[in-house]
N, C-alpha and C positions, 0 to 999 in steps of 0.2 A: 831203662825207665820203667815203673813199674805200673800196671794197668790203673791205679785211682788216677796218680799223675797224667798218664797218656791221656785220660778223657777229660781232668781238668784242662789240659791242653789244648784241647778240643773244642771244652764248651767256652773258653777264653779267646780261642779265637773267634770260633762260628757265633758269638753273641748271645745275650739272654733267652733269644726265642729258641737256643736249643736246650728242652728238657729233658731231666732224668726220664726215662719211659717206665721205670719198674722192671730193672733186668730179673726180679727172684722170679717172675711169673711171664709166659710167652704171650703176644702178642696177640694170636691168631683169635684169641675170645673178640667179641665184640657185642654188647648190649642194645647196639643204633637197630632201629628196624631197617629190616630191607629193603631197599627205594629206588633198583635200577638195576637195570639188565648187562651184562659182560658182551660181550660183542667179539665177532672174531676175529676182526682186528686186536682188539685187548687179549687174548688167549695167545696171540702172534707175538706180541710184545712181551707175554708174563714169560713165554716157550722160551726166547732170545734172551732173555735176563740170565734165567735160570741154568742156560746154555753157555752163556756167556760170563759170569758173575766172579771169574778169576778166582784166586788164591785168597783162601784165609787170613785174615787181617791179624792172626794171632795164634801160635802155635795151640794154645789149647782148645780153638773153635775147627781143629783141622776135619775135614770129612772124609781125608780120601780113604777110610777104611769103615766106613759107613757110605755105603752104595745108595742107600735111598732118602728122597727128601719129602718131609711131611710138610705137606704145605694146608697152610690154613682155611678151608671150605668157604670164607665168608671177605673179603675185602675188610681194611680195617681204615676209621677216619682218624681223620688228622688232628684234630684240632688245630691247638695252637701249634702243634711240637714240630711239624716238619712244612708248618706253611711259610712262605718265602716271608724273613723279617725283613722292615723295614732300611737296612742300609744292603738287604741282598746277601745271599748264600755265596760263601768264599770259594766256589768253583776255581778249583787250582789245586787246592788243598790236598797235599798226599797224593796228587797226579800228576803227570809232569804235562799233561792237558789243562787248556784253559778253557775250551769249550765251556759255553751254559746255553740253558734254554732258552730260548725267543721269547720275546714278550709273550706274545697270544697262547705260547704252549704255557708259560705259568699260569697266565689268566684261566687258561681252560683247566689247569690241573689243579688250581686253586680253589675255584668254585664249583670241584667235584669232591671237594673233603672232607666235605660234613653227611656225605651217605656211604651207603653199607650194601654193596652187592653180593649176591651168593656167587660161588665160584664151581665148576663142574670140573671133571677130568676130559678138558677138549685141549689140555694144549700139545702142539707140535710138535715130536722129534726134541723131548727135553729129556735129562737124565730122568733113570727112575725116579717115579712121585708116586705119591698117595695122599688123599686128603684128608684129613681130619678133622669131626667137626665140633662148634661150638660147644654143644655136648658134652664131648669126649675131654675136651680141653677141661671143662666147669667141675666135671668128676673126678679127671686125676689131681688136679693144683686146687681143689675146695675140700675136698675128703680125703686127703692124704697130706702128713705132716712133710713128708720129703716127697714133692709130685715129679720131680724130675728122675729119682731111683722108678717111679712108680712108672711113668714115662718111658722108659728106656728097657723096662722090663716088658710091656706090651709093646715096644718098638727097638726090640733091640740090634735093625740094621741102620736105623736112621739117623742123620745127623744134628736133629733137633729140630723145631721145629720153624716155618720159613712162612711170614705172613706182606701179602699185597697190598696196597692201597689201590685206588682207580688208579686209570694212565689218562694224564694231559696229554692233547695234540695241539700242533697249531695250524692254523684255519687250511693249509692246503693236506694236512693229514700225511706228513712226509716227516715229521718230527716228535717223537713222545717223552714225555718224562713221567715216571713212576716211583715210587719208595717200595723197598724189601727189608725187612727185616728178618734177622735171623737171630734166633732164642735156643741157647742149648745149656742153661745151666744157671745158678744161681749167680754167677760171674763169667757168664760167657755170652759174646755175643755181638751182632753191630747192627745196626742200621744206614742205611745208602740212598742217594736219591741215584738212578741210573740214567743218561741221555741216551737216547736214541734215533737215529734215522734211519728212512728207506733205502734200499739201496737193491735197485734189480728183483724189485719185490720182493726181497725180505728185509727184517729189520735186524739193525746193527744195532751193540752197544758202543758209543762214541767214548764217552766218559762217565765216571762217577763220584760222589761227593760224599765222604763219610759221615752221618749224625752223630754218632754214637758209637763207643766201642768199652765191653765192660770184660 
């Protein structure tokens, strides 16, 4: 099957609320002002993703010969693209889990989507990272005709670039869900929503739900 196919697939099953993102350019930009603080809880979460976040969806987004992950300095919002549509996100999908999130952990990660947090280098015991910021992003993909050669030549251990949204909890803070996106190419690429629970004080990744795959 070939990658257009696979994501019609995709966005045929998941519904109209799932949109194109703009795979030619990474995610990690964002123009929202900054409106809220990361917490160390959410650095525990973003560490266990990142830690956890399995095998490449797609031979040519592979990383394991790029050791380091650039992750994007700033939280990115939602909009419409990755908030729960109306008949509900197909949790199943591509996992042989059926887990999803609890009501109050959507509601909570729903009505954190329309802001924009900066992000520090505090998380956890995660593979190499480095952040990179809006800035840097603005400069290589706006003043360079191919920003991704441009990209890989001031980054050329990393496996492209790896952008957050907030993390949902629900109300007893033992359950999170978050979106990661990963940008490595003018056709490469996916987006996830990830589940998560506590577990012996730390957190798991239970399950995850593909948005997007280019």
């Amino acid at each position: 099957m070939t990658k257009r196919w696979a994501f019609l697939l995709i966005f045929a099953i998941l519904g109209p609320g799932c949109e194109n993102p703009g795979f030619s350019q990474p995610v990690a930009q964002s123009s929202k002002k900054l409106t809220c603080t990361v917490t160390r809880q959410d650095y525990a979460v973003y560490s266990a993703v990142l830690s956890g976040r399995g095998r490449p969806e797609d031979p040519e987004e592979t990383w394991d010969d790029k050791p380091e992950l650039t992750v994007g300095d700033t939280t990115i919002p939602g909009g419409g693209f990755f908030r729960e549509h109306k008949n509900g996100w197909a949790w199943g999908f591509r996992s042989p889990l059926k887990q999803k999130p609890a009501a109050d952990t959507q509601r909570d990660f729903n009505a954190k989507l329309d802001s924009t947090c900066a992000l520090k280098a505090l998380m956890d015991h995660p593979p190499v990272y480095t952040l990179i910021s809006r800035k840097e992003v603005d400069e290589i993909f706006k003043k360079n005709q191919d920003g991704w050669a441009e990209f890989y030549k001031r980054h050329p251990q990393s496996s492209g670039i790896w952008s957050f949204s907030r993390v949902g909890y629900n109300i007893a803070k033992n359950e999170a869900l978050v979106y990661l996106a990963h940008s490595c190419g003018m056709l490469c690429g996916t987006g996830h929503l990830y589940l998560l629970t506590k577990e012996d004080g730390g957190w798991v990744v239970k399950n995850k739900l593909m948005l997007w795959i280019s």
